[in-house]
C-alpha positions in Angstrom: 187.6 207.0 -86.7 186.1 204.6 -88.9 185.0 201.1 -89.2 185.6 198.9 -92.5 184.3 195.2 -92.7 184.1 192.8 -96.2 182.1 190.1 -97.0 182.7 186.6 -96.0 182.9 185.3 -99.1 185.8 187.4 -100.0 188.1 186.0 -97.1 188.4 182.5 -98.6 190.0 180.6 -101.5 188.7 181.4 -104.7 189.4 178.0 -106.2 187.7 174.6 -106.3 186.4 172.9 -103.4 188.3 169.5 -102.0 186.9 167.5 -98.8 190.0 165.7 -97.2 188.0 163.6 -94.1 184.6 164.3 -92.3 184.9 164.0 -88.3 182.9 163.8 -85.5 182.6 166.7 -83.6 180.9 165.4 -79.9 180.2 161.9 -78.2 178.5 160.9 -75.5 180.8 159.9 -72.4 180.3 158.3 -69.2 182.2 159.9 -66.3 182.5 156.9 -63.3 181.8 157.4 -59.5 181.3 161.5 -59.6 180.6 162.7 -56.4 177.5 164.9 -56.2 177.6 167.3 -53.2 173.6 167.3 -51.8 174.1 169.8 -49.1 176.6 170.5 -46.2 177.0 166.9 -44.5 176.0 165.1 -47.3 177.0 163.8 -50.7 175.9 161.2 -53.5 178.0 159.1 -55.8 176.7 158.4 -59.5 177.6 157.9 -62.7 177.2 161.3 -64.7 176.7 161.5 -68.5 177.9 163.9 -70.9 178.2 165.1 -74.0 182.3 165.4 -74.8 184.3 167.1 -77.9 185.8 164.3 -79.8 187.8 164.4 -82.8 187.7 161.1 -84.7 187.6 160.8 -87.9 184.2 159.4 -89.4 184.5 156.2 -91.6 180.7 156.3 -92.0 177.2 158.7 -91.5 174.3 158.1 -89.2 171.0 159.7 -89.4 170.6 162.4 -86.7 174.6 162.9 -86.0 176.6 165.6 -86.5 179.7 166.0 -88.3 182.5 168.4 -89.6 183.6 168.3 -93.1 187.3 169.3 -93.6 188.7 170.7 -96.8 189.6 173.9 -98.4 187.9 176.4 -99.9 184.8 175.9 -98.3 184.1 179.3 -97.1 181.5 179.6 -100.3 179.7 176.8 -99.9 176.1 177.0 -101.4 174.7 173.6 -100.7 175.6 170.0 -99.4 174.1 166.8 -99.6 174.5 162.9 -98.8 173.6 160.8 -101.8 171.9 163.2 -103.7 169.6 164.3 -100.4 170.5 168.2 -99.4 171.0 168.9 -95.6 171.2 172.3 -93.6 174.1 174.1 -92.7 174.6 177.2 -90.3 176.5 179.8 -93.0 177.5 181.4 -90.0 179.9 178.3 -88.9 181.5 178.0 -92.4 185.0 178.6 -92.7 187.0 178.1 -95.4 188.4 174.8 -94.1 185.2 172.9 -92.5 181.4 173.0 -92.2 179.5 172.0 -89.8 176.6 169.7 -91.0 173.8 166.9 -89.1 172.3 164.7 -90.8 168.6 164.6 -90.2 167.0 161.3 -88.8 163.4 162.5 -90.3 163.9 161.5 -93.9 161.0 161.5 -96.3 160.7 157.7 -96.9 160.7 158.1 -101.0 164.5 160.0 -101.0 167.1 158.6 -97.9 170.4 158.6 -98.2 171.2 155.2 -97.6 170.7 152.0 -99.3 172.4 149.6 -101.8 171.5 151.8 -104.5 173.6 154.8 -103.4 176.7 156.6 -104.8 177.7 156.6 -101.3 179.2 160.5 -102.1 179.2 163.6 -100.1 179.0 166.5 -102.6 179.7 169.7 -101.4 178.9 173.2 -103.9 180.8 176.3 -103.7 180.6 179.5 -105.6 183.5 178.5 -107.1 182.8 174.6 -107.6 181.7 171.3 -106.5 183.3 168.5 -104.9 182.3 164.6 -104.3 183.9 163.1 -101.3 183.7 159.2 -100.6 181.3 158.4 -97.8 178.5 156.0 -97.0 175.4 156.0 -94.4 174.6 153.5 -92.6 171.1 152.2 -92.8 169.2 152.5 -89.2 167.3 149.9 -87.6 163.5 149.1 -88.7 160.8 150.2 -86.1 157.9 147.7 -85.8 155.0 150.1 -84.6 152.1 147.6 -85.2 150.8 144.3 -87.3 147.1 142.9 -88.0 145.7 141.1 -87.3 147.0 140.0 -83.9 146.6 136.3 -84.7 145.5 134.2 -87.3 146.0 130.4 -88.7 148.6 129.0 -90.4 149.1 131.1 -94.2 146.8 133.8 -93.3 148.8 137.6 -94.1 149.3 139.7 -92.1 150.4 143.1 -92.4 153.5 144.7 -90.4 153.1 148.3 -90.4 156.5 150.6 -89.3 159.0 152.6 -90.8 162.8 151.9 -92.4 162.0 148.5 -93.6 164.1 149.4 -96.7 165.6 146.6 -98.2 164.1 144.0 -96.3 165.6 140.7 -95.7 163.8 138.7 -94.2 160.8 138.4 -91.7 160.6 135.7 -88.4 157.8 134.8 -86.0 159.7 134.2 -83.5 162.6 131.6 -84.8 160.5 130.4 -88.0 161.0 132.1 -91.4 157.6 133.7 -93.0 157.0 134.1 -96.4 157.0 137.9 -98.1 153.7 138.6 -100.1 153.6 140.9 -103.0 156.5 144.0 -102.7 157.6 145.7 -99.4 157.1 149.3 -98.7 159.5 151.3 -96.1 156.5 151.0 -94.1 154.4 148.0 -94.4 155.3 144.5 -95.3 152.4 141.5 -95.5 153.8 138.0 -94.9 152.1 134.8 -94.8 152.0 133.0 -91.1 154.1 130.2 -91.3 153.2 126.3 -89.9 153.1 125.5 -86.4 153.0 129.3 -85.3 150.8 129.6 -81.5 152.2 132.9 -80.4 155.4 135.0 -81.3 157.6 138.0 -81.5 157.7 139.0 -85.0 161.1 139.9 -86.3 161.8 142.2 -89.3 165.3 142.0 -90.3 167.4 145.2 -92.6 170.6 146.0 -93.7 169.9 148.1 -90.3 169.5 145.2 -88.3 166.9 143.1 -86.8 163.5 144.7 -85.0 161.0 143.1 -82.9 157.8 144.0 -82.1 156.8 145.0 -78.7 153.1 142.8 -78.8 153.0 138.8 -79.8 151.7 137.3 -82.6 148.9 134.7 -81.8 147.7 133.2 -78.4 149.0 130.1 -76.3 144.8 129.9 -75.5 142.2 131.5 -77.0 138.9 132.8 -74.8 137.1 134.6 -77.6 137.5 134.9 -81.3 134.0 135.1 -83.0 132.3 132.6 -80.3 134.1 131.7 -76.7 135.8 129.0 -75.9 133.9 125.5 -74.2 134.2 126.3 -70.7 133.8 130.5 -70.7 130.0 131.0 -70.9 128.1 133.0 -73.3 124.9 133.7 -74.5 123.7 134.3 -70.7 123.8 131.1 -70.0 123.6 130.3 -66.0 123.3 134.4 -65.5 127.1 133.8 -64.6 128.6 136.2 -67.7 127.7 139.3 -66.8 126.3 142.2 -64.4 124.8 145.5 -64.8 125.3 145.1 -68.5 123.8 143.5 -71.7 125.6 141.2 -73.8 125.4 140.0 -77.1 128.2 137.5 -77.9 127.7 137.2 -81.9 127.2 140.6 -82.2 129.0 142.0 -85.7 129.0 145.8 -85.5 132.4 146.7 -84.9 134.4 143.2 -85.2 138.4 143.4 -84.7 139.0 140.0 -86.8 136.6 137.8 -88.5 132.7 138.7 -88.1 132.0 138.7 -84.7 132.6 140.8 -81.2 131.3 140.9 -77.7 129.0 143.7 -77.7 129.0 144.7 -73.7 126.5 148.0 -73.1 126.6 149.1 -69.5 123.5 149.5 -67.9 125.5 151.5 -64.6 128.9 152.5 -63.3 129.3 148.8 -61.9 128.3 146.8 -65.1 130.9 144.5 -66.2 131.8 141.4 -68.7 132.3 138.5 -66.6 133.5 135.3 -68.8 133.9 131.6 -67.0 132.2 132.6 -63.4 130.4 129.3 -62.2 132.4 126.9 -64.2 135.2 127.9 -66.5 137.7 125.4 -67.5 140.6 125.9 -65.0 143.7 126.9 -66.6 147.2 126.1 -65.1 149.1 129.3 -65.5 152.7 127.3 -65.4 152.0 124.2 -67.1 150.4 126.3 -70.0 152.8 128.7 -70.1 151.2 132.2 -69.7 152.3 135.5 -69.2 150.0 138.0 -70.2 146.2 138.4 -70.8 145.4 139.9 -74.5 142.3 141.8 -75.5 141.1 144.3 -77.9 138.3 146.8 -77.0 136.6 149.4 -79.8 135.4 152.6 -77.3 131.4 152.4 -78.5 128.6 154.7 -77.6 128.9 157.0 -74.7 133.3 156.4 -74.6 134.5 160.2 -73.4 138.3 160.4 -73.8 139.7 159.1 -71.4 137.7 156.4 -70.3 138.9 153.7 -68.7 138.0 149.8 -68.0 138.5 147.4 -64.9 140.0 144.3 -65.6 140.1 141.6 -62.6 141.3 137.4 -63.0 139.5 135.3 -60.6 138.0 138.2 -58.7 140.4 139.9 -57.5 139.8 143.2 -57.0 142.6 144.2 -55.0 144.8 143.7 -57.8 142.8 144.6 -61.0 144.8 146.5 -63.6 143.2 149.5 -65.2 143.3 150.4 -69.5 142.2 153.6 -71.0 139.6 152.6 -74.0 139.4 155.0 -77.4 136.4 156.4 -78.5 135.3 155.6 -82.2 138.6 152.9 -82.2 140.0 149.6 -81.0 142.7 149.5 -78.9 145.0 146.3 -78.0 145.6 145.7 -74.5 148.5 143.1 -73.4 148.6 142.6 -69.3 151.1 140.8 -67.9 149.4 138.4 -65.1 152.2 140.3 -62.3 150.0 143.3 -62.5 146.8 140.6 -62.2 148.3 139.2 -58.6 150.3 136.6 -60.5 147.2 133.6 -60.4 148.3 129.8 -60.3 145.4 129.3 -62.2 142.8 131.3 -63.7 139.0 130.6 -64.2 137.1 133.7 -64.2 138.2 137.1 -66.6 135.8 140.5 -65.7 136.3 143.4 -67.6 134.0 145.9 -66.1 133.3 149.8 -66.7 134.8 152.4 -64.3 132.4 154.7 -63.3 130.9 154.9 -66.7 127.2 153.5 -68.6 128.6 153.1 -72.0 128.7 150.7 -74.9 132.3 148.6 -75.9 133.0 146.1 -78.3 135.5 143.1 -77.2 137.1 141.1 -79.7 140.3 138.8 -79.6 140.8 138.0 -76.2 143.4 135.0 -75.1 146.3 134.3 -72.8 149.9 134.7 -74.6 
């Protein structure tokens, strides 16, 4: 008895390649009121989720989806690509009438296959040919990951940092149009801030569609940026600014904007930065508007990983809100005033250490 096996590439057509229609091979489906079984006398009733086959055919690509590419003589394909950018394919799930292909979502950003530039072609390479098949992909949204600095006057830049902001259109805060300086990137755009700009969303809009960054643009009131606010203390005066701590309010070591910070160095595990107690200008939380308390803290000598700062409105301690502070870099801190017990009004900000004796840097701090 004997065994006798050839190779793949024998067992398909030997002539050129064609692609008749690309189709998607799964989607994700939602299956209504399932019944879950939890044990013997009891059961749950959800929604489940699944992946499903589906056979559609696929009018146009998306990053990160797979597809199947139907033609004939395929069994010999060497190498396919979308627009000139080459993606993998299992040789083992060839046959000589589809492949099975995914389009990666982790493009380089100098080659992607999308764009207004594109031949908009699927090519496909056998041993015995090539083929070019109609098919465009679609562009995927822009991702705003950060933008600095966090506020600044009217026609100052500032500098949106992401990815996929290919082909840019345009660029908002909030409902009023900025102006684009110099030449986008994929990742970084500068644009001037418009007129009339307090605090806003910024919106980046694509052939992808429209992005919007998770942090706002500017404050509604300002506490600190360089010198603090009339009203907030400073410089010691009264004794009422700090605790356990030395201060230095002009200080212009490590300064997020302009050429200033708070220089705060604990002198024990209960120092703190107390701004406005004894006679801060009383802010109404509703008539002004406010929703969040925004800060920016640069982890100084002594910051371990990890280490963390207390932040408490109007002393209350029972509600203060805790943020985790970067050694050697700043980090942006946006608190909604729900996790702060929700103040009518607010007088009195403390950011104080949490059990350590270190040195941080506070810059930019306001209500948005």
């Amino acid at each position: 008895m004997g065994f006798a096996s050839c190779k793949k590439d024998d067992a398909g057509g030997k002539g050129a390649p064609t692609v008749t229609r690309v189709r998607y091979l799964s989607k994700s489906d939602t299956i209504k009121d399932v019944v879950h079984r939890v044990n013997l006398d009891s059961s749950q009733v959800y929604d489940d989720h699944r992946i499903v086959p589906f056979d559609s055919t696929a009018t146009q690509g998306r990053l990160g989806t797979q597809y199947a590419i139907l033609g004939t003589n395929l069994l010999t394909a060497m190498s396919v690509s979308f627009n000139g950018v080459a993606v993998y394919f299992n040789p083992a799930l060839v046959t000589d009438n589809s492949i099975i292909v995914s389009i990666p979502s982790n493009t380089s950003t100098v080659q992607v296959p999308f764009g207004p530039t594109q031949s908009n072609k699927i090519t496909v390479v056998t041993k015995y040919g090539k083929v070019d098949f109609n098919f465009s992909i679609a562009q995927p949204p822009a991702v705003i990951s950060s933008f600095s600095p966090l506020f600044g006057g009217e026609g100052d830049i500032v500098t949106i940092t992401g990815t996929i902001f290919n082909s840019v259109s345009g660029v908002k805060f909030d409902d009023t149009p900025a102006q684009i300086v110099g030449t986008p990137t994929p990742t970084s755009i500068q644009v001037k801030v418009p007129a009339g700009v307090a605090s806003a969303h910024i919106f980046v809009t694509t052939p992808g569609g429209t992005a919007k960054s998770a942090a706002s643009f500017g404050f509604k009131y300002t506490v600190y940026d360089d010198v603090l606010a009339t009203g907030w203390g400073g410089q010691g005066s009264g004794g009422y600014d700090g605790y356990n701590s030395n201060r230095n309010y002009k200080d212009g070591t490590h300064p997020k904007r302009g050429t200033a910070d708070i220089a705060v160095e604990y002198t024990n595990a209960y120092g703190a930065l107390q701004l406005g107690y004894g006679g801060a200008t009383v802010l109404d939380v509703k008539k002004l508007g406010f929703t969040s308390l925004k800060f920016s803290v640069y982890g100084g000598a002594g910051v371990a990983a990890g280490a963390r700062l207390q932040v408490v409105i109007n002393g209350s301690y029972g509600t203060a809100s805790l943020v985790t502070i970067t050694p050697g870099a700043y980090g942006d801190f946006t608190i909604p005033l729900s996790s702060l017990g929700n103040p009518a009004t607010i007088s009195e900000i403390v950011i104080q250490s949490y059990g350590g004796t270190d040195t941080i840097y506070v810059d930019d701090i306001g209500f948005i």
